[in-house]
C-alpha positions as CSV (number, residue, x, y, z in Angstrom):
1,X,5.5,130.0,136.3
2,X,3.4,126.7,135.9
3,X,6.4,124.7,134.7
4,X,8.5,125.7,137.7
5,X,4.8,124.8,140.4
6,X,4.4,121.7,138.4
7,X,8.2,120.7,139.0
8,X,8.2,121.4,142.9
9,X,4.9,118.9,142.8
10,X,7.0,116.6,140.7
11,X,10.0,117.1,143.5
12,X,8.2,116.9,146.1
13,X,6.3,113.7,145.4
14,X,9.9,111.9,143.9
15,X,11.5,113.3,147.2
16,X,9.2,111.1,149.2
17,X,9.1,108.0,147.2
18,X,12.1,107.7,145.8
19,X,14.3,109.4,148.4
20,X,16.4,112.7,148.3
21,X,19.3,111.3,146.8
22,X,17.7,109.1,143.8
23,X,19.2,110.4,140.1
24,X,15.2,111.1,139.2
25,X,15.0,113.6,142.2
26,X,18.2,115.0,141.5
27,X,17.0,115.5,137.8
28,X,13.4,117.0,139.1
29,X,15.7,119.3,141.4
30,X,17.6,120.1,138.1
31,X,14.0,121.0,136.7
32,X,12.7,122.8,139.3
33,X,15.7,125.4,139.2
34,X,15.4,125.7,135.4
35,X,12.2,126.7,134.9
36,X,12.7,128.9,138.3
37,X,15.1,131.1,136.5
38,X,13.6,130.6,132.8
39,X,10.6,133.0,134.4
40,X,13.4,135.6,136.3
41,X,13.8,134.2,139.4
42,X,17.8,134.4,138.7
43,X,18.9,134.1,142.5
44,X,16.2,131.2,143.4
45,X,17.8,129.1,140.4
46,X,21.6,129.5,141.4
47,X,21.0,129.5,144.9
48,X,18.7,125.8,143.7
49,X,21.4,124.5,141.8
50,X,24.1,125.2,144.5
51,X,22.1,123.3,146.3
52,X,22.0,120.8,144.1
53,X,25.7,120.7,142.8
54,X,26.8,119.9,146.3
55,X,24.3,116.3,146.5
56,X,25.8,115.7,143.2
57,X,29.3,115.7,144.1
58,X,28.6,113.3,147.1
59,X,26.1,111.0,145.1
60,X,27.9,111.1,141.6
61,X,31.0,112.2,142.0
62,X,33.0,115.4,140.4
63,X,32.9,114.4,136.6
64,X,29.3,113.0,136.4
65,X,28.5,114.5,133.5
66,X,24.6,115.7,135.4
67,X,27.7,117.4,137.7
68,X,29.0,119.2,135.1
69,X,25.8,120.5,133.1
70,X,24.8,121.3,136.9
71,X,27.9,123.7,137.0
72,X,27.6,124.9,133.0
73,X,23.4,126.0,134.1
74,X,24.8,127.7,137.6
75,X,27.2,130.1,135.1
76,X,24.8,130.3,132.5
77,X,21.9,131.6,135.2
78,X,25.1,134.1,136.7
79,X,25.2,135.5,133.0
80,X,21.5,136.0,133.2
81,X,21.8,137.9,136.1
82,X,24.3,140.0,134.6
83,X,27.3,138.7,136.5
84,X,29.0,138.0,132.8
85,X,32.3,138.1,134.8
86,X,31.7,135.4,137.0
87,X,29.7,133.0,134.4
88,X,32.9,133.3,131.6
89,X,35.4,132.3,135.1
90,X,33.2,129.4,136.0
91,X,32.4,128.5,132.7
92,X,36.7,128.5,132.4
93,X,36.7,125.9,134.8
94,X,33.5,123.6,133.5
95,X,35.4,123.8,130.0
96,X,38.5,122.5,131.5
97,X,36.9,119.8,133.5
98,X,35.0,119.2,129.8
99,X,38.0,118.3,127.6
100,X,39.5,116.4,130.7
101,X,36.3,113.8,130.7
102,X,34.1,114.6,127.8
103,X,37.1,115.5,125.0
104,X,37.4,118.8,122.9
105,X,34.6,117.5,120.3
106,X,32.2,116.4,122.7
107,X,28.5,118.8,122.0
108,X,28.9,120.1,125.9
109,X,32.6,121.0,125.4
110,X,31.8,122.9,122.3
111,X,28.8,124.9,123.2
112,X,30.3,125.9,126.9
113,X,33.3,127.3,124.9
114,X,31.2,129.4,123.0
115,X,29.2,130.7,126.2
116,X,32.6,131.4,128.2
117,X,33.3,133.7,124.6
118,X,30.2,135.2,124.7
119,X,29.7,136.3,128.0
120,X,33.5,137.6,128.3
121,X,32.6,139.5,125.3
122,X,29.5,141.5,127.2
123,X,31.9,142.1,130.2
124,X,34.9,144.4,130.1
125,X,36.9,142.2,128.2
126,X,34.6,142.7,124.7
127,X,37.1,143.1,122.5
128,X,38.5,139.6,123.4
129,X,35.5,138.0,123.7
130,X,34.5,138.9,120.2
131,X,37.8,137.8,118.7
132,X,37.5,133.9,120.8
133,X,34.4,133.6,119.1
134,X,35.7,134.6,115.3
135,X,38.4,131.5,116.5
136,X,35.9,129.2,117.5
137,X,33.7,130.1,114.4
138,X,36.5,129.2,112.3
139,X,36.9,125.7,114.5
140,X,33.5,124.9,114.3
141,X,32.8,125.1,110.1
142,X,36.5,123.3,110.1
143,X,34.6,120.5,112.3
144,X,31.0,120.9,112.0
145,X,30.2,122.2,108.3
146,X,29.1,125.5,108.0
147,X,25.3,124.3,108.3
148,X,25.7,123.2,111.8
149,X,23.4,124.4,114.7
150,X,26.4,125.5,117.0
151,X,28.1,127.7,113.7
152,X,24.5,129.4,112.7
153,X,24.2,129.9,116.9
154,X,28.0,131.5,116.3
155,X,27.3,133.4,114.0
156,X,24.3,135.3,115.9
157,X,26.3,136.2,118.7
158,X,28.8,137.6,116.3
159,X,26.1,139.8,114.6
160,X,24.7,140.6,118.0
161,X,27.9,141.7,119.1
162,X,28.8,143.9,115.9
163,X,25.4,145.5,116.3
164,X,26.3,146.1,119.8
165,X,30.1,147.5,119.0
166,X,28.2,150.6,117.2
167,X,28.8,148.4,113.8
168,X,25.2,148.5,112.9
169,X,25.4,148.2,109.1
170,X,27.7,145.3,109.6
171,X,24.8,143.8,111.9
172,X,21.8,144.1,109.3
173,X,24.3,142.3,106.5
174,X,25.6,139.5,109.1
175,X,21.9,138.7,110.3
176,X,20.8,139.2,106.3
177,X,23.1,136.3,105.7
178,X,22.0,134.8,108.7
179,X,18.6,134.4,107.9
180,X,19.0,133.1,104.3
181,X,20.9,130.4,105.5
182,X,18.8,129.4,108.3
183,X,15.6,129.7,105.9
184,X,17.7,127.4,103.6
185,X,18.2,124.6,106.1
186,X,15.7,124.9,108.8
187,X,12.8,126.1,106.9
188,X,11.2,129.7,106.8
189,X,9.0,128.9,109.7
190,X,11.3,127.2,112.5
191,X,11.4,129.0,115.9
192,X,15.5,130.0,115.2
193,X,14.5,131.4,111.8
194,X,11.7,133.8,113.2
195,X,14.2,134.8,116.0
196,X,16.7,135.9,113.4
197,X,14.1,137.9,111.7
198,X,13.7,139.5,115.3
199,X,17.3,140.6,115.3
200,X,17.6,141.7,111.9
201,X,14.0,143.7,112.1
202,X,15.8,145.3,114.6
203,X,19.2,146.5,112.9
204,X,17.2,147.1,109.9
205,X,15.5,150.0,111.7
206,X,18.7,150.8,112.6
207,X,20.2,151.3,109.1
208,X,16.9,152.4,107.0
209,X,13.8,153.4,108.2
210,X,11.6,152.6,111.4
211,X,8.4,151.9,109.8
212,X,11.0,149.5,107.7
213,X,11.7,147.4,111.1
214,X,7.5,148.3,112.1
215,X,6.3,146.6,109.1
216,X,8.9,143.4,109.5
217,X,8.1,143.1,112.9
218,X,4.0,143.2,111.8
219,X,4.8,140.2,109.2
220,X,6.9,138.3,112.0
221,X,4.2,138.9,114.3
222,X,1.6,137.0,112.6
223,X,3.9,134.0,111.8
224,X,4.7,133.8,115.1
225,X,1.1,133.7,116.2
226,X,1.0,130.6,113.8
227,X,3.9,129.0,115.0
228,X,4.8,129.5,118.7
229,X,3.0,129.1,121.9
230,X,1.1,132.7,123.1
231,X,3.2,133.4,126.2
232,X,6.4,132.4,123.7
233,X,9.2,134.9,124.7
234,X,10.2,136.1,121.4
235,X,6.4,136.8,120.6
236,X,6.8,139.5,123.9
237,X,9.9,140.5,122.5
238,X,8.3,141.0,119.0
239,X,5.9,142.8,120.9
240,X,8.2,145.3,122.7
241,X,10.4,146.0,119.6
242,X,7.1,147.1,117.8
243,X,5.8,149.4,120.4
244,X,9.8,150.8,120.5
245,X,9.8,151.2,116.4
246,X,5.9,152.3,116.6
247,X,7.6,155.5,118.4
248,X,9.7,156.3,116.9
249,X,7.8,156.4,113.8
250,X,6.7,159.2,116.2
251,X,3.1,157.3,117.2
252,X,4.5,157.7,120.8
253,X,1.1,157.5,122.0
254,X,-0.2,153.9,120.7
255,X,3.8,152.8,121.7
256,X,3.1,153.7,125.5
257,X,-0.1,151.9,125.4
258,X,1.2,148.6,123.7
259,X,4.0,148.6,126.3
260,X,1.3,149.0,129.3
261,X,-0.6,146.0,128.0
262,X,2.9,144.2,126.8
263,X,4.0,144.6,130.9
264,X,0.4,143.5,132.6
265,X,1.0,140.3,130.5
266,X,4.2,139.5,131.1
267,X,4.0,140.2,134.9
268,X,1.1,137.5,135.1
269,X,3.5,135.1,133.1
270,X,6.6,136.1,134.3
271,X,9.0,136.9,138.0
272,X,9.2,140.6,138.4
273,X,13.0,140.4,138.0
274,X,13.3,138.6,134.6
275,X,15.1,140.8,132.2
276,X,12.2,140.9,129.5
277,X,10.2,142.5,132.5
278,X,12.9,144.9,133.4
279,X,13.6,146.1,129.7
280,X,9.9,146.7,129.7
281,X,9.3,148.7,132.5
282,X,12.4,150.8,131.1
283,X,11.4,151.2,127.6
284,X,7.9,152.0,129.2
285,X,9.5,154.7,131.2
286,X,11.2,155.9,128.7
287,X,8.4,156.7,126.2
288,X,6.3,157.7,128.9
289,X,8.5,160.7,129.9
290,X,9.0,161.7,126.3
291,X,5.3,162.1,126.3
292,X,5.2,163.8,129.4
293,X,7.8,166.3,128.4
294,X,5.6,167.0,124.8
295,X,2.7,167.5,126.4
296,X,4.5,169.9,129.4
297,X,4.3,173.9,128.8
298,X,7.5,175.4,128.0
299,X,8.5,178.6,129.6
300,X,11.4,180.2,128.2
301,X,13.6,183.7,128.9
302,X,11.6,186.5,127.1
303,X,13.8,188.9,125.8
């Protein structure tokens, strides 16, 4: 939440001395609506960057590029709001504006292809979705090499969505192979190569054992203490994937009092409506009534 503060200062102050249509308060606008929504606040961000979309067509035209990345962030901050719908339409029309002024190759054009795929594909239209994004993988290694950010980033979502599908086996072995590459070309420690040992902790448990995913998630734990900043989301997301697998090891008890303390901290750090919060309080809810219904006497018929 102090990112988004400092940003309305930074507005604010630009606002007055620079005016409100100079390209630096248009860009601390564009700030201020990031880090709005990057702590939940999903509505305050689109409604900030409608807002803002609207200057930007008067002061730099319809194919600005700052236009265009202002409508790519309004569909992305839709998605995170869970109108996946609506961000894949928009994203349609950013991707065709895209090729027209930036070209098929260009990094936007590439990377809001992908997101228009992987949001269709957590809408109704999965099936589809999951099949543009084996295309564009194909597109990208053709173009990129099979090392390149946007095909590892491809191939996550892929893995996400088998895993999602019901294809959990498939999921572990796509985010096995995953991880050894991105260990191979990033490094064991980088921030993308801990997050795809979050994902394949995860299927992992899935597949084998939960005190298999609980003792990955213990060792990612501690190199993400090392590595990342405290209030870091994946560290909370670390956190709440341990308390789930601590569970169902059947140490429900310890699991419901992780999550307590996993929530007060991320409600200090954290909008109310951000959807690390919400997946909280449910998995906290959860656990919480399966430990209510242990501890409940059971009356049954008595012959």
């Amino acid at each position: 939440m102090r990112a988004a503060a400092d940003f309305a200062a930074v507005l604010s102050a630009a606002a007055e001395a620079l005016g409100k249509d100079h390209p630096l308060t248009l860009q601390a606008r564009h700030g201020h609506a990031h880090w709005t929504g990057h702590v939940g606040d999903y509505q305050a961000a689109i409604s900030g960057l409608e807002s803002l979309l609207i200057v930007q067509q008067r002061v730099c035209g319809p194919d600005h590029p700052d236009t265009l990345m202002t409508r790519g962030n309004l569909a992305h901050w839709r998605a995170e709001s869970g109108d996946y719908e609506g961000a894949a339409s928009a994203m349609d029309e950013v991707i065709r504006d895209r090729l027209r002024v930036l070209g098929p190759d260009h990094p936007r054009t590439l990377i809001a292809r992908l997101s228009a795929a992987f949001w269709r594909s957590r809408g109704v239209n999965r099936a589809a979705g999951f099949a543009e994004m084996e295309g564009l993988l194909g597109e990208y290694v053709r173009a990129l090499g099979s090392d390149h950010p946007l095909v590892f980033m491809t191939r996550c979502n892929l893995a996400h969505w088998r895993g999602e599908s019901g294809d959990r086996t498939g999921a572990r072995d796509a985010f096995e192979s995953l991880l050894a590459d991105r260990v191979r070309v990033l490094g064991p420690y980088h921030p993308r190569t801990l997050h795809t040992r979050l994902h394949l902790a995860h299927w992992v448990g899935e597949t084998e054992r939960p005190e298999r995913a609980l003792a990955a998630l213990s060792e990612l734990a501690a190199d993400q203490s090392r590595i990342l900043e405290p209030d870091h989301p994946d560290i909370m997301r670390t956190m709440a994937s341990m308390a789930n697998w601590r569970a169902r090891t059947g140490d429900v008890t310890g699991a419901v009092e992780e999550l307590r303390s996993l929530l007060e901290h991320q409600i200090r750090t954290l909008n109310d409506s951000h959807a690390d919060v919400r997946a909280t309080r449910e998995m906290l809810a959860h656990w919480q009534g399966r430990l209510e219904r242990v501890g409940r006497p059971q009356f049954g018929h008595v012959e």
